[in-house]
C-alpha positions, 0 to 999 in steps of 0.5 A, a space after each residue: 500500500 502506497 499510504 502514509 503510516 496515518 491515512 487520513 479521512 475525506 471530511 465530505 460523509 459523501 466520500 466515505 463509502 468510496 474512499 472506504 472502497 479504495 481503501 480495500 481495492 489497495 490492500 488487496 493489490 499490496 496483498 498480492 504485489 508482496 505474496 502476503 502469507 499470513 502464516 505467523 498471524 494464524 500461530 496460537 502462541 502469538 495470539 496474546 497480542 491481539 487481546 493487548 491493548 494497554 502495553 505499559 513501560 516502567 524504567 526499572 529505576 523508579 522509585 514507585 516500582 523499585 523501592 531503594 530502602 529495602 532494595 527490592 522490586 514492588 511489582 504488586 503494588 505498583 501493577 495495582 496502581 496501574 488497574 487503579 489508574 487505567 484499567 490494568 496492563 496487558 504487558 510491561 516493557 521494562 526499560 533497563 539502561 538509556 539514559 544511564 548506560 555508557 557511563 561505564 562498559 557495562 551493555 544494555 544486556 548487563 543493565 538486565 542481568 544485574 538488576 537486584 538479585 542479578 539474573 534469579 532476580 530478573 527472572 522473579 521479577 518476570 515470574 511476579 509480572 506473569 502472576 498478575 497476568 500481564 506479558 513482559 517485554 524487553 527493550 533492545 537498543 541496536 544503537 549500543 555498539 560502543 560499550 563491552 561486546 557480547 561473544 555472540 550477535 545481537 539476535 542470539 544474544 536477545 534470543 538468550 536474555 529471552 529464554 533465560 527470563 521467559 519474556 514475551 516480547 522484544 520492543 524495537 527501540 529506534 528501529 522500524 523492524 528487527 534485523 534479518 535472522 532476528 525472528 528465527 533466533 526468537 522462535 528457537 528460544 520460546 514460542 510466541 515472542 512477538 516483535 514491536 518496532 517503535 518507528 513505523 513499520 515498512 508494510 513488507 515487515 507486517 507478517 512477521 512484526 506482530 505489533 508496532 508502534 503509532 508514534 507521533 501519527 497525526 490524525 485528520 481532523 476526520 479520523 484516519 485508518 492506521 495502514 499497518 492495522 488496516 494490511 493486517 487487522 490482527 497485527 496489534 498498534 499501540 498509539 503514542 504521544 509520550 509527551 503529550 499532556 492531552 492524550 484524547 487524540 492517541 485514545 480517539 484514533 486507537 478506538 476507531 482503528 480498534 488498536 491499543 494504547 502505550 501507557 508511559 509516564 516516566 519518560 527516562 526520569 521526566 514525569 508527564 503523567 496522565 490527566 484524571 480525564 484520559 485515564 477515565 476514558 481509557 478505564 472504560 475503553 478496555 474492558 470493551 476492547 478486551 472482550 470484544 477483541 475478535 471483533 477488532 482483530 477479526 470482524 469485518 470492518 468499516 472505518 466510517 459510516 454515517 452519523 447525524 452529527 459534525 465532530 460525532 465519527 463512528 466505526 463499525 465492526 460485525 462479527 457472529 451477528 454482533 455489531 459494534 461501533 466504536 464512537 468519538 466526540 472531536 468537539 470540546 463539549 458534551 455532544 449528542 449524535 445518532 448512528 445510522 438509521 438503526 433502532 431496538 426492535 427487540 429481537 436486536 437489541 441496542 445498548 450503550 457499553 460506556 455506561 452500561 445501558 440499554 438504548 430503544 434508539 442509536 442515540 450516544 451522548 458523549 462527553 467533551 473529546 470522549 468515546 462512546 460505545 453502541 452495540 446491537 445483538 439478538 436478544 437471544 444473547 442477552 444474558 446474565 453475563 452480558 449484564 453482569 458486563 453491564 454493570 460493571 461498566 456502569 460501576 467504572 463510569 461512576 469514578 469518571 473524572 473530567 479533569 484536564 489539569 497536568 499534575 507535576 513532580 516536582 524534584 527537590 534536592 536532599 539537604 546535607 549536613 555540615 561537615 564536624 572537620 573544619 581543616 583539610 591535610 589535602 591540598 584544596 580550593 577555597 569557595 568563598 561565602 555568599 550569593 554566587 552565579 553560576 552557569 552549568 552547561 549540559 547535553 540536551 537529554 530526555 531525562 531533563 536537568 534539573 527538572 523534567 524534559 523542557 519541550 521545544 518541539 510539539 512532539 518531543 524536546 529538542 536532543 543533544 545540543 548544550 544548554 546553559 542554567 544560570 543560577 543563584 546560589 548561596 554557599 557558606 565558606 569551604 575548602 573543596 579537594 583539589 584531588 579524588 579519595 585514593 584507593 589506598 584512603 578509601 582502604 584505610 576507611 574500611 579497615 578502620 570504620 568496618 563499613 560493610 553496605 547491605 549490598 555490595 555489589 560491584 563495590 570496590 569490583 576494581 580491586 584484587 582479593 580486597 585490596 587496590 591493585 599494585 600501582 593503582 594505590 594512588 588513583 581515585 577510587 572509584 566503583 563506589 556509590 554515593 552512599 559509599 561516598 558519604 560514609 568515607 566523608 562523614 568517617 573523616 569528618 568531612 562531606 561531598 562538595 556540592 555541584 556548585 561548589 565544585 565548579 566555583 572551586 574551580 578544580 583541575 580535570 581528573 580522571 573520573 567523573 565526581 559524586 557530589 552532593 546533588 541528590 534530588 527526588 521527585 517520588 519516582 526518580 532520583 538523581 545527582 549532578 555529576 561533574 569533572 568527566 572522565 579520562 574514558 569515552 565512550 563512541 558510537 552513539 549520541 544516546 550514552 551517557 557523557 563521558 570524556 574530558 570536560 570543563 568545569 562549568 559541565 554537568 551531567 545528570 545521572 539518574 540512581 537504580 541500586 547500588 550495584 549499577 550506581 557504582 561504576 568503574 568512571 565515578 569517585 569524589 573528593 571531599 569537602 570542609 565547611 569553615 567558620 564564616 
C-alpha cells in the first residue's frame, strides 16, 4: 500500500463509502504485489497480542516500582496502581539502561542481568509480572555498539536474555523492524515472542512484526485508518504521544482503528503523567476492547459510516451477528449524535457499553473529546453475563473524572549536613561565602536537568545540543579537594570504620582479593556509590562538595567523573549532578551517557537504580570542609 503510516479521512460523509472502497481495492493489490502469507498471524502462541491493548513501560529505576530502602522490586503494588489508574496492563516493557548506560562498559544486556538479585532476580521479577497476568517485554537498543561486546550477535544474544527470563516480547527501540535472522533466533528460544518496532513499520515487515508502534501519527481532523492495522487487522498498534499532556487524540484514533494504547509516564526520569480525564476514558475503553477483541482483530470492518452529527465519527465492526461501533466526540463539549438509521426492535437489541445501558434508539451522548460505545445483538444473547458486563461498566463510569489539569513532580534536592572537620591535610580550593552565579552547561537529554524534559518541539524536546542554567546560589565558606579519595584512603576507611553496605555489589569490583591493585594505590577510587561516598566523608569528618561548589572551586580535570552532593527526588526518580568527566569515552552513539574530558562549568545528570549499577568503574569524589564564616 502506497499510504502514509496515518491515512487520513475525506471530511465530505459523501466520500466515505468510496474512499472506504479504495481503501480495500489497495490492500488487496499490496496483498498480492508482496505474496502476503499470513502464516505467523494464524500461530496460537502469538495470539496474546491481539487481546493487548494497554502495553505499559516502567524504567526499572523508579522509585514507585523499585523501592531503594529495602532494595527490592514492588511489582504488586505498583501493577495495582496501574488497574487503579487505567484499567490494568496487558504487558510491561521494562526499560533497563538509556539514559544511564555508557557511563561505564557495562551493555544494555548487563543493565538486565544485574538488576537486584542479578539474573534469579530478573527472572522473579518476570515470574511476579506473569502472576498478575500481564506479558513482559524487553527493550533492545541496536544503537549500543560502543560499550563491552557480547561473544555472540545481537539476535542470539536477545534470543538468550529471552529464554533465560521467559519474556514475551522484544520492543524495537529506534528501529522500524528487527534485523534479518532476528525472528528465527526468537522462535528457537520460546514460542510466541512477538516483535514491536517503535518507528513505523515498512508494510513488507507486517507478517512477521506482530505489533508496532503509532508514534507521533497525526490524525485528520476526520479520523484516519492506521495502514499497518488496516494490511493486517490482527497485527496489534499501540498509539503514542509520550509527551503529550492531552492524550484524547492517541485514545480517539486507537478506538476507531480498534488498536491499543502505550501507557508511559516516566519518560527516562521526566514525569508527564496522565490527566484524571484520559485515564477515565481509557478505564472504560478496555474492558470493551478486551472482550470484544475478535471483533477488532477479526470482524469485518468499516472505518466510517454515517452519523447525524459534525465532530460525532463512528466505526463499525460485525462479527457472529454482533455489531459494534466504536464512537468519538472531536468537539470540546458534551455532544449528542445518532448512528445510522438503526433502532431496538427487540429481537436486536441496542445498548450503550460506556455506561452500561440499554438504548430503544442509536442515540450516544458523549462527553467533551470522549468515546462512546453502541452495540446491537439478538436478544437471544442477552444474558446474565452480558449484564453482569453491564454493570460493571456502569460501576467504572461512576469514578469518571473530567479533569484536564497536568499534575507535576516536582524534584527537590536532599539537604546535607555540615561537615564536624573544619581543616583539610589535602591540598584544596577555597569557595568563598555568599550569593554566587553560576552557569552549568549540559547535553540536551530526555531525562531533563534539573527538572523534567523542557519541550521545544510539539512532539518531543529538542536532543543533544548544550544548554546553559544560570543560577543563584548561596554557599557558606569551604575548602573543596583539589584531588579524588585514593584507593589506598578509601582502604584505610574500611579497615578502620568496618563499613560493610547491605549490598555490595560491584563495590570496590576494581580491586584484587580486597585490596587496590599494585600501582593503582594512588588513583581515585572509584566503583563506589554515593552512599559509599558519604560514609568515607562523614568517617573523616568531612562531606561531598556540592555541584556548585565544585565548579566555583574551580578544580583541575581528573580522571573520573565526581559524586557530589546533588541528590534530588521527585517520588519516582532520583538523581545527582555529576561533574569533572572522565579520562574514558565512550563512541558510537549520541544516546550514552557523557563521558570524556570536560570543563568545569559541565554537568551531567545521572539518574540512581541500586547500588550495584550506581557504582561504576568512571565515578569517585573528593571531599569537602565547611569553615567558620
Amino acid at each position: 500500500m502506497d499510504q502514509p503510516p496515518l491515512i487520513p479521512a475525506p471530511t465530505n460523509p459523501d466520500e466515505w463509502k468510496q474512499w472506504v472502497d479504495g481503501l480495500k481495492k489497495d490492500r488487496e493489490e499490496s496483498r498480492i504485489r508482496l505474496a502476503y502469507k499470513a502464516e505467523n498471524y494464524l500461530k496460537p502462541e502469538f495470539e496474546w497480542m491481539q487481546k493487548c491493548f494497554a502495553f505499559g513501560k516502567v524504567m526499572l529505576f523508579d522509585r514507585q516500582f523499585y523501592n531503594p530502602a529495602k532494595g527490592e522490586f514492588i511489582v504488586e503494588e505498583w501493577l495495582d496502581q496501574q488497574e487503579r489508574d487505567f484499567g490494568g496492563l496487558d504487558a510491561l516493557a521494562l526499560w533497563q539502561a538509556y539514559p544511564r548506560i555508557g557511563i561505564d562498559r557495562r551493555n544494555q544486556y548487563d543493565h538486565y542481568r544485574e538488576v537486584p538479585g542479578g539474573v534469579a532476580g530478573l527472572k522473579d521479577l518476570v515470574r511476579r509480572i506473569h502472576a498478575r497476568g500481564v506479558k513482559v517485554v524487553l527493550a533492545y537498543n541496536p544503537w549500543d555498539v560502543g560499550m563491552r561486546r557480547e561473544p555472540k550477535d545481537d539476535a542470539e544474544s536477545l534470543a538468550d536474555l529471552v529464554g533465560l527470563a521467559s519474556f514475551d516480547g522484544v520492543f524495537l527501540d529506534t528501529l522500524p523492524r528487527g534485523a534479518a535472522g532476528l525472528r528465527e533466533a526468537l522462535d528457537k528460544a520460546r514460542p510466541g515472542v512477538v516483535m514491536e518496532s517503535e518507528l513505523a513499520l515498512p508494510i513488507e515487515a507486517v507478517s512477521d512484526h506482530h505489533a508496532s508502534w503509532a508514534q507521533w501519527f497525526g490524525d485528520s481532523e476526520v479520523p484516519g485508518v492506521m495502514r499497518n492495522k488496516w494490511f493486517e487487522q490482527r497485527h496489534q498498534m499501540h498509539v503514542i504521544r509520550r509527551w503529550d499532556i492531552d492524550h484524547s487524540g492517541e485514545l480517539q484514533m486507537a478506538w476507531m482503528n480498534g488498536s491499543g494504547i502505550f501507557i508511559w509516564q516516566n519518560i527516562f526520569g521526566s514525569w508527564n503523567g496522565w490527566n484524571d480525564r484520559d485515564k477515565s476514558i481509557l478505564r472504560s475503553m478496555l474492558p470493551i476492547q478486551r472482550r470484544y477483541w475478535k471483533h477488532f482483530s477479526q470482524g469485518d470492518w468499516t472505518p466510517l459510516v454515517e452519523t447525524s452529527q459534525k465532530g460525532f465519527y463512528a466505526s463499525r465492526w460485525l462479527s457472529d451477528g454482533v455489531t459494534l461501533w466504536t464512537v468519538v466526540n472531536r468537539e470540546p463539549k458534551a455532544t449528542e449524535a445518532f448512528i445510522q438509521s438503526i433502532s431496538n426492535d427487540g429481537a436486536t437489541r441496542l445498548f450503550d457499553l460506556v455506561k452500561g445501558i440499554e438504548l430503544d434508539h442509536s442515540k450516544l451522548q458523549i462527553g467533551p473529546r470522549g468515546v462512546g460505545a453502541l452495540i446491537a445483538l439478538p436478544g437471544r444473547m442477552v444474558d446474565s453475563e452480558f449484564q453482569a458486563f453491564l454493570k460493571s461498566q456502569a460501576e467504572v463510569l461512576k469514578r469518571a473524572a473530567h479533569e484536564t489539569t497536568k499534575i507535576d513532580c516536582i524534584p527537590v534536592r536532599i539537604p546535607h549536613c555540615l561537615s564536624t572537620s573544619h581543616v583539610s591535610s589535602q591540598s584544596t580550593k577555597p569557595v568563598s561565602a555568599g550569593t554566587h552565579k553560576v552557569v552549568s552547561k549540559f547535553r540536551v537529554r530526555e531525562c531533563g536537568e534539573y527538572g523534567h524534559a523542557i519541550f521545544l518541539y510539539p512532539s518531543s524536546p529538542g536532543l543533544h545540543w548544550h544548554r546553559l542554567i544560570e543560577r543563584h546560589v548561596r554557599t557558606g565558606k569551604v575548602l573543596v579537594e583539589t584531588s579524588e579519595v585514593t584507593n589506598t584512603q578509601f582502604q584505610k576507611f574500611l579497615k578502620e570504620s568496618g563499613y560493610k553496605p547491605a549490598s555490595q555489589e560491584s563495590l570496590l569490583a576494581h580491586w584484587l582479593d580486597g585490596a587496590p591493585k599494585p600501582g593503582d594505590e594512588d588513583n581515585p577510587v572509584v566503583h563506589v556509590s554515593l552512599d559509599d561516598a558519604r560514609a568515607y566523608a562523614l568517617w573523616a569528618g568531612k562531606r561531598l562538595p556540592t555541584e556548585d561548589e565544585w565548579q566555583l572551586a574551580d578544580i583541575p580535570h581528573g580522571k573520573v567523573w565526581n559524586w557530589t552532593e546533588s541528590e534530588h527526588e521527585d517520588g519516582r526518580t532520583t538523581f545527582s549532578i555529576l561533574k569533572g568527566g572522565c579520562e574514558w569515552k565512550a563512541v558510537g552513539s549520541d544516546w550514552y551517557f557523557d563521558t570524556g574530558p570536560v570543563g568545569r562549568d559541565w554537568s551531567a545528570k545521572f539518574i540512581h537504580f541500586w547500588p550495584g549499577l550506581d557504582r561504576c568503574e568512571t565515578i569517585g569524589f573528593r571531599c569537602a570542609v565547611d569553615l567558620a564564616d
